[in-house]
C-alpha positions as CSV (number, residue, x, y, z in Angstrom):
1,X,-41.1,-37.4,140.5
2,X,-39.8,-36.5,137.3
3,X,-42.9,-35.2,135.7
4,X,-43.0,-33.3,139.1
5,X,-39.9,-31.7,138.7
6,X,-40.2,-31.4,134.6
7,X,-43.1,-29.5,135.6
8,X,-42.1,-26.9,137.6
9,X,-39.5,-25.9,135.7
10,X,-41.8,-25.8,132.8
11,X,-43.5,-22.7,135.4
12,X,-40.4,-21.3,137.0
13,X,-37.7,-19.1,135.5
14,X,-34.5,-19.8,133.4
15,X,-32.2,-20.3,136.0
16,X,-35.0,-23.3,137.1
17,X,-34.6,-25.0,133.2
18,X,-30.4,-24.1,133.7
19,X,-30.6,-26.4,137.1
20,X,-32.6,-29.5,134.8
21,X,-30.1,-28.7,132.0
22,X,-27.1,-30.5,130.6
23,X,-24.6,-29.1,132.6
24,X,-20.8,-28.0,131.1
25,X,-18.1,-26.9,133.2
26,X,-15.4,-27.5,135.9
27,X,-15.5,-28.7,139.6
28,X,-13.2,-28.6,142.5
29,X,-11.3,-31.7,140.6
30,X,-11.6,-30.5,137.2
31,X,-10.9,-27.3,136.4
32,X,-8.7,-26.3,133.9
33,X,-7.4,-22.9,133.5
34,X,-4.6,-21.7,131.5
35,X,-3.0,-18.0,130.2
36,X,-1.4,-17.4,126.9
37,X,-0.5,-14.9,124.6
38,X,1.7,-12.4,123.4
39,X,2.4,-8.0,123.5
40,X,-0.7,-8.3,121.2
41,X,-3.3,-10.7,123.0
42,X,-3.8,-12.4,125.8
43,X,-6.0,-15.2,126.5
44,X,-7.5,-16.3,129.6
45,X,-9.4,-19.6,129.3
46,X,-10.8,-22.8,131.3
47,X,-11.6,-25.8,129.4
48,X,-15.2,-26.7,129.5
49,X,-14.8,-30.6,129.1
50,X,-17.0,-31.8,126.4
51,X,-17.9,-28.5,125.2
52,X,-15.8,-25.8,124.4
53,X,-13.7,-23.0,126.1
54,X,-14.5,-19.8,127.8
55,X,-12.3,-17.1,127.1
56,X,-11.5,-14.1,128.7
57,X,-10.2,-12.3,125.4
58,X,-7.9,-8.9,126.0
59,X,-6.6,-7.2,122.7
60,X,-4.1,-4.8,123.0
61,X,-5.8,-1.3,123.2
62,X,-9.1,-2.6,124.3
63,X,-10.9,-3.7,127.0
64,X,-11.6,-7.4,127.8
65,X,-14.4,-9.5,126.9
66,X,-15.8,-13.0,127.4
67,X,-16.4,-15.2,124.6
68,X,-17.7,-18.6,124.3
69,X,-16.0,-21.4,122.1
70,X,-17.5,-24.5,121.6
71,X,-16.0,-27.6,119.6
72,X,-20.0,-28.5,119.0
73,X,-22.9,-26.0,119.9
74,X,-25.5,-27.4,121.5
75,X,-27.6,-24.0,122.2
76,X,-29.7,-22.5,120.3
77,X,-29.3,-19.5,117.9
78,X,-30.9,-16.8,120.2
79,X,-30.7,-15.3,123.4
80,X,-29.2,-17.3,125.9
81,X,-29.7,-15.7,129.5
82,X,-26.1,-14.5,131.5
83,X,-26.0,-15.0,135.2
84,X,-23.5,-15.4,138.1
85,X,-24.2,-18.4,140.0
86,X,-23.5,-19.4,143.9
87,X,-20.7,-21.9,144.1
88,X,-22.7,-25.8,145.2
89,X,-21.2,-25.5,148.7
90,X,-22.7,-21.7,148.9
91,X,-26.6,-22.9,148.5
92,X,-27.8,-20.6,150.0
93,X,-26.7,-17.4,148.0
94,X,-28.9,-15.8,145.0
95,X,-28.1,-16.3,141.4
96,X,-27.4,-13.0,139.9
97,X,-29.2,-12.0,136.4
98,X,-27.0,-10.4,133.9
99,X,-29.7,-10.3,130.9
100,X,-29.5,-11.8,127.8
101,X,-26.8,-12.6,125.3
102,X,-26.8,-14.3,121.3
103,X,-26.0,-17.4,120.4
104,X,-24.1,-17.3,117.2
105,X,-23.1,-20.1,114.2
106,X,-19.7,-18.3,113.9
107,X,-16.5,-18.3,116.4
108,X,-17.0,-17.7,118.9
109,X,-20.2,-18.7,119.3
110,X,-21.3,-15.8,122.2
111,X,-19.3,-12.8,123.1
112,X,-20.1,-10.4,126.3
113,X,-19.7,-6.7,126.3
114,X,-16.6,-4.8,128.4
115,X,-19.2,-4.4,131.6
116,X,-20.5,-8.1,132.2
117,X,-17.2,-9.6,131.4
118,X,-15.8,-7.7,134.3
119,X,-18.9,-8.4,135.9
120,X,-17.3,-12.2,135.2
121,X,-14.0,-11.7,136.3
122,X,-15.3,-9.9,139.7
123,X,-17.5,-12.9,140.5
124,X,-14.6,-15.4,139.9
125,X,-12.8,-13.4,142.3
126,X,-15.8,-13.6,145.1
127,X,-15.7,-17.1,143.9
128,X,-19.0,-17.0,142.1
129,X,-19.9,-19.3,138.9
130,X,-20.4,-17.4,136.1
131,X,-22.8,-19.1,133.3
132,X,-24.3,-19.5,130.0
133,X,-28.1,-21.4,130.1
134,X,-30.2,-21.7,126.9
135,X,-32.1,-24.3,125.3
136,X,-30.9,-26.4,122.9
137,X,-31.6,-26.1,119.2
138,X,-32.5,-29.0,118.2
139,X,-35.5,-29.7,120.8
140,X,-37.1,-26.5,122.8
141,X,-37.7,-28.8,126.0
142,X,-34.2,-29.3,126.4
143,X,-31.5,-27.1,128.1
144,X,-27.7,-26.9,128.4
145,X,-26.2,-24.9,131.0
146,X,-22.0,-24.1,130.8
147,X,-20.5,-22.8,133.5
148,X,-17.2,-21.4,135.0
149,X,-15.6,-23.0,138.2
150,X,-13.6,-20.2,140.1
151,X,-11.5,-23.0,141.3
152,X,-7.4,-22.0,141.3
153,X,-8.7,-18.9,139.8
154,X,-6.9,-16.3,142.1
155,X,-3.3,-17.3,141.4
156,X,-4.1,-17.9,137.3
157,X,-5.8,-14.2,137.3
158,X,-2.4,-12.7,138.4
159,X,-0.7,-15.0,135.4
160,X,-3.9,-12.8,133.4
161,X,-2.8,-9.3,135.0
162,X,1.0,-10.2,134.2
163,X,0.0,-10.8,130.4
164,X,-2.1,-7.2,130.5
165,X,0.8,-5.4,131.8
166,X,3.1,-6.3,128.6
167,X,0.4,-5.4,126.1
168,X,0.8,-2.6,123.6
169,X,-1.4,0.0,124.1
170,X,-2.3,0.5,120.5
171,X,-3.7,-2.9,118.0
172,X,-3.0,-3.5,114.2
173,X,-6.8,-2.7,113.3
174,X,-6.4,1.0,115.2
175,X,-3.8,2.0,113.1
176,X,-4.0,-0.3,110.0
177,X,-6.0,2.6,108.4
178,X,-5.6,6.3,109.4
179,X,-5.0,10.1,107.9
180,X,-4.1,12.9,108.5
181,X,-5.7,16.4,107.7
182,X,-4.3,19.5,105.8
183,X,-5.8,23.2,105.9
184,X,-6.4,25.1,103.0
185,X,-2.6,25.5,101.2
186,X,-0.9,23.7,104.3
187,X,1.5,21.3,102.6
188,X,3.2,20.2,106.3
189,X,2.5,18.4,109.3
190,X,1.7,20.1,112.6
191,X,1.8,18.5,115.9
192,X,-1.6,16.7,116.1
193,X,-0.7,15.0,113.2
194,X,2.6,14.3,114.3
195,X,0.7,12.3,117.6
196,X,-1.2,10.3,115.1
197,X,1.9,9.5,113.3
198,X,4.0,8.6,116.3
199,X,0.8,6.0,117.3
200,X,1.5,4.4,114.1
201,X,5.6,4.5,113.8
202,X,5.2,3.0,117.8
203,X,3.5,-0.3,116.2
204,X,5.6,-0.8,113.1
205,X,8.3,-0.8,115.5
206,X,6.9,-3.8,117.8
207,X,5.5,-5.7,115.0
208,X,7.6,-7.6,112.8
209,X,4.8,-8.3,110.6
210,X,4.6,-4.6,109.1
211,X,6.1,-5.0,105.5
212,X,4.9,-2.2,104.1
213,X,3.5,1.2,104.5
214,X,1.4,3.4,101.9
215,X,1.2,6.7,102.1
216,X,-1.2,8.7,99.7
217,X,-2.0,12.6,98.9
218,X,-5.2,13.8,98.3
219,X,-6.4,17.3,97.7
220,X,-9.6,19.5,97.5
221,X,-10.3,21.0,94.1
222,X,-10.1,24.1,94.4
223,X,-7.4,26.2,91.8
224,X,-5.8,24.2,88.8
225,X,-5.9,20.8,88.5
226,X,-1.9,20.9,88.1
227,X,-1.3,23.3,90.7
228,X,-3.8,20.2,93.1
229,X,-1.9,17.3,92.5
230,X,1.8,19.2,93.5
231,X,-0.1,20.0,96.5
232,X,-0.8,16.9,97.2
233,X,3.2,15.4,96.2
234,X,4.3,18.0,98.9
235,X,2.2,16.9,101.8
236,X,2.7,13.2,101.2
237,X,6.6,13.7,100.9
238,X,6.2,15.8,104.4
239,X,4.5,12.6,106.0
240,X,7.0,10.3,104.3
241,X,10.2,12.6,105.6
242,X,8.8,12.8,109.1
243,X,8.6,8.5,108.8
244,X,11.5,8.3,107.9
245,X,13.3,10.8,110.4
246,X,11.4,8.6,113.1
247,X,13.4,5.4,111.9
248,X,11.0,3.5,109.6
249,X,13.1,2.1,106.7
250,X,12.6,3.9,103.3
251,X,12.1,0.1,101.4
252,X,8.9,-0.5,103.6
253,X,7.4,3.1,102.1
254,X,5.0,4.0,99.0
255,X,4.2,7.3,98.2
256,X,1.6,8.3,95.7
257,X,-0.2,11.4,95.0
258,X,-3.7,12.1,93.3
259,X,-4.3,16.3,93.6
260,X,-8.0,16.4,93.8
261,X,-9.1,12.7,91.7
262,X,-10.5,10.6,94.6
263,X,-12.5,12.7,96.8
264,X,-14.3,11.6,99.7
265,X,-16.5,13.8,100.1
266,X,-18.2,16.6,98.5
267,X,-16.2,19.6,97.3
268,X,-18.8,21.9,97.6
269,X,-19.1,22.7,101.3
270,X,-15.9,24.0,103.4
271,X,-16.2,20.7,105.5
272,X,-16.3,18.3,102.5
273,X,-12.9,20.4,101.3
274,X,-11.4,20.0,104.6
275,X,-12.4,16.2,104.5
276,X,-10.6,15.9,101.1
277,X,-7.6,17.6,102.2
278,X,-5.3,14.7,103.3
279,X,-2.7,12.0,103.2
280,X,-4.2,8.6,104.1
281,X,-1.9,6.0,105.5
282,X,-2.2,2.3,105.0
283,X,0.1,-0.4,106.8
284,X,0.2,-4.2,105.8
285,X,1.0,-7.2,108.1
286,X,2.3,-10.7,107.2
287,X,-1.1,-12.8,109.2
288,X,0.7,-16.0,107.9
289,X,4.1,-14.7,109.8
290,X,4.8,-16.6,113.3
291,X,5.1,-14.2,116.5
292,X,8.8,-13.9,117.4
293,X,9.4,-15.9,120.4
294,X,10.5,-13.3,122.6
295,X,7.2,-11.1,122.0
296,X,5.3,-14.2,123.0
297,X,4.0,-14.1,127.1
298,X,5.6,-16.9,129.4
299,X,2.9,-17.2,132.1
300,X,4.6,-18.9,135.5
301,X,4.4,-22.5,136.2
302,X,1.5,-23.2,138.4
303,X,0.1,-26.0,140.1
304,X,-3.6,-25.9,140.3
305,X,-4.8,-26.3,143.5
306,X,-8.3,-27.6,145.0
307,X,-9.1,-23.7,146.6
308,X,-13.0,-22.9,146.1
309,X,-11.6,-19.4,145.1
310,X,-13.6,-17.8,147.8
């Protein structure tokens, strides 16, 4: 029986292999989820006993996506197939193929794009398994299957949209590096840069791990070198005023300005001038610095329940 079954899975599809396969995941007894995180992350995640975690991972200012932790990876380092799986009471409905996915040595060790993982969430939400099957490894015959349970998923998915809500809408790597543009002569800011400015003021203001902002002043070369580098001292002073007059402390400021001595692109075409023509702005964050408690989410107390999620 066995070699039977060993057999045709050897001449049926994936989702065949994924049914023989070590199997990771919850059950109706099991599962585990939880919600956590803070105005700049949230994590939505269900243990996978023995394995890992799956994570529903939401930064602030972009769109989820599902990622796969493991404490030991069993798969191999290739593509794993993505599917959405019926529930065991729910035999009778068809699996649902979502491709094909990489198995990665780094953390985490698979990650889904914005469209499946809300692919994911829907299912959970129909009460649908969503799963991971590859083989493993270390021996091409072998497969491992994780799955999620959509058990108590409902009432933890509103602890998820709670944690969404309080999200900024802008993240450290958006605005840790940015600049602004200057026409020919201009030495002040106009109101598009002011937007881009105000996106950057809003996060040093609602993260206390800013410590310092830079602020440089660049140039195109055309007229005197001298003549370049005041140029330049004007419009990074403008930048630094309007900072200032939005209520960033002076302390936490550096100005420096360079006339027309680091160019990024070529001076010789009007859109390489235009290119050169800026003040570039640089913010620094404490990573070792603990998240205030009060910026931190507080998901509700739930009691998990033994709902299929249907």
């Amino acid at each position: 029986m066995h070699k039977l079954i060993a057999l045709s899975c050897m001449l049926l599809s994936a989702f065949c292999q994924a049914d023989a396969a070590l199997d990771y995941g919850g059950d109706i007894e099991t599962t585990d989820w939880s919600v956590s995180g803070s105005v700049f992350e949230c994590r939505f995640e269900q243990t996978l006993a023995g394995y890992g975690r799956a994570v529903f991972y939401h930064e602030a200012g972009e769109d989820v996506t599902f990622q796969l932790e493991t404490l030991k990876n069993l798969m191999s380092y290739s593509q794993a197939r993505v599917s959405i799986l019926p529930p065991p009471w729910q035999p009778g409905v068809k699996s649902e193929d979502l491709g094909v996915a990489r198995i990665v040595k780094d953390t985490p060790n698979l990650s889904l794009d914005a469209t499946r993982t809300n692919q994911f969430l829907h299912a959970l939400l129909e009460g649908k398994w969503p799963a991971i099957s590859h083989k493993t490894y270390y021996d091409q015959n072998r497969f491992v299957k994780v799955h999620l349970s959509a058990v108590s998923f409902p009432q933890f998915y509103l602890d998820y949209l709670e944690c969404v809500k309080q999200l900024l809408p802008v993240n450290y790597r958006q605005v840790a590096r940015s600049k602004v543009l200057f026409a020919s002569g201009e030495e002040q800011i106009d109101a598009p840069d002011m937007k881009i400015l105000d996106r950057i003021i809003f996060y040093i203001k609602h993260d206390p791990r800013i410590f310092a902002v830079y602020l440089d002043g660049h140039s195109d070369n055309v007229g005197r070198r001298y003549d370049n580098r005041q140029t330049s001292k004007a419009r990074v002073e403008d930048v630094e005023r309007y900072f200032i007059k939005q209520g960033i402390d002076a302390e936490m400021v550096t100005t420096r300005f360079h006339g027309d001595r680091y160019p990024v692109a070529s001076n010789k075409t009007a859109a390489g001038r235009a290119e050169n023509r800026r003040v570039t702005i640089r913010i620094e964050q404490r990573e070792d610095m603990p998240i205030p408690d009060n910026l931190l989410f507080k998901p509700k107390v739930r009691t998990q329940t033994t709902a299929s999620g249907d």
